[in-house]
C-alpha positions in Angstrom: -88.9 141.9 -47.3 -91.6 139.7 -45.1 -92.0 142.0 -42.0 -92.7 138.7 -40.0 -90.0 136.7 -41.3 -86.4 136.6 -39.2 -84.5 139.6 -40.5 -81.4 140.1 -38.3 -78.0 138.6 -39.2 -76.5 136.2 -36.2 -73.5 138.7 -37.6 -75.1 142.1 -36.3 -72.8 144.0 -34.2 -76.2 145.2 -32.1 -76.8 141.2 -31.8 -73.2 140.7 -31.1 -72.1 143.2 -29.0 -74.6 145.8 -28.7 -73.4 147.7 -31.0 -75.6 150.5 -32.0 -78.3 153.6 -31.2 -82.1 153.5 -30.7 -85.1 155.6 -29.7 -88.5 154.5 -28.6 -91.8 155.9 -28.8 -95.1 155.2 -28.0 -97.8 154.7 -31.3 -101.2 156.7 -29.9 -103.9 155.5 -32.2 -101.6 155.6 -35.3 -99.7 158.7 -34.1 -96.2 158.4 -33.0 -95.6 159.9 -30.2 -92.9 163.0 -30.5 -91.3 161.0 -33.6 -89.4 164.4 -34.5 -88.1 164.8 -31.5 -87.1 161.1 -31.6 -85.3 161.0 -35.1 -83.8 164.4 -34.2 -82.1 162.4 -30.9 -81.2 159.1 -33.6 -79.1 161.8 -35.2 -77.6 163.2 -32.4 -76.4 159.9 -31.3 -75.3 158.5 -34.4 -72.8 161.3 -34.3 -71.9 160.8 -30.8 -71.4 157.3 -31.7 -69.3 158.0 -35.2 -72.3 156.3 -37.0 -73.0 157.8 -40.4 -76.2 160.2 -40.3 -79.3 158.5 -40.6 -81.5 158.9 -43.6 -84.4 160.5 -41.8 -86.2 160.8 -44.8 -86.0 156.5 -44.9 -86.5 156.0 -41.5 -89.7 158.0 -41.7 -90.9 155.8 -44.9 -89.9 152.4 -42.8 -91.8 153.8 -39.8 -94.9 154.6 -42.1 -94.4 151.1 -43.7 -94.6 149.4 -40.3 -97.5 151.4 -39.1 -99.2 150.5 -41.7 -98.8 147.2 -41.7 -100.0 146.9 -37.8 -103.1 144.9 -37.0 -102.3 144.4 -33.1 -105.6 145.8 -31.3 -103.2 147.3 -29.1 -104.2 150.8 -29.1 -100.8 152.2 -28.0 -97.9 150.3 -29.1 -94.3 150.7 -28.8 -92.4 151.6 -31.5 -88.2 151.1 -31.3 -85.7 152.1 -34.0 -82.4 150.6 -33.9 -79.1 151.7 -35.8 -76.3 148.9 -35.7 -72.9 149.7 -36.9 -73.6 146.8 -39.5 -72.0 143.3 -39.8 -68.6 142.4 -37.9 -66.2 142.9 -40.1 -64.1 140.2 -38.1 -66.3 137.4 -39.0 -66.0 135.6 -42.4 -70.3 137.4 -43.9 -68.5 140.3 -42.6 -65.6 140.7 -44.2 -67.3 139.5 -47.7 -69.7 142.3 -47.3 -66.6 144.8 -46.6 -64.9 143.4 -49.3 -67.9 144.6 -51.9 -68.3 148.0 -50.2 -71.5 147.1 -47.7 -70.3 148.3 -44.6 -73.9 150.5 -44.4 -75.1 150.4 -40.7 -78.1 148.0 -40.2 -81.7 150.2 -39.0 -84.5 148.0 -37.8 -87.8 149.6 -37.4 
């Protein structure tokens, strides 16, 4: 996946509706800020929100994979991590997708 190309589906339910969870932290020299804390919160809200539980484990590779792929002289950056419940399973890309089992929520880092 191009980290600068478009990646979000017009179809999101977070695009749509708002449909989702996220935590924020600040990036201090390469150093998230808290991130345990953080993920610990994406978890907690995911099962406030009846979201499957994030794979922590995967969020922490993405959030590595990001980092490293940073080159903003911005010494203290904002990172965001956003769980969507997925596509809208009303719309035609939707229903296709829960048709063939993908109703996975959508995380972007």
């Amino acid at each position: 996946m191009n980290p600068a190309a478009v990646n979000i589906s017009a179809f999101d339910l977070s695009v749509l509706r708002g449909d989702g969870i996220f935590e924020a932290t600040t990036v201090f020299k390469g150093f998230p800020i808290s991130l345990e804390n953080h993920l610990r919160r994406l978890s907690d809200s995911a099962r406030l929100m009846d979201l499957p539980t994030p794979n922590i484990a995967a969020i922490t590779r993405g959030i590595e994979k990001v980092m490293s792929a940073y080159d903003d002289p911005e010494p203290a950056p904002l990172l965001r991590i956003i769980v969507s419940r997925g596509l809208d399973q009303e719309t035609g890309i939707g229903k296709a997708a829960a048709a063939s089992g993908n109703t996975a929520p959508t995380i972007f880092i």
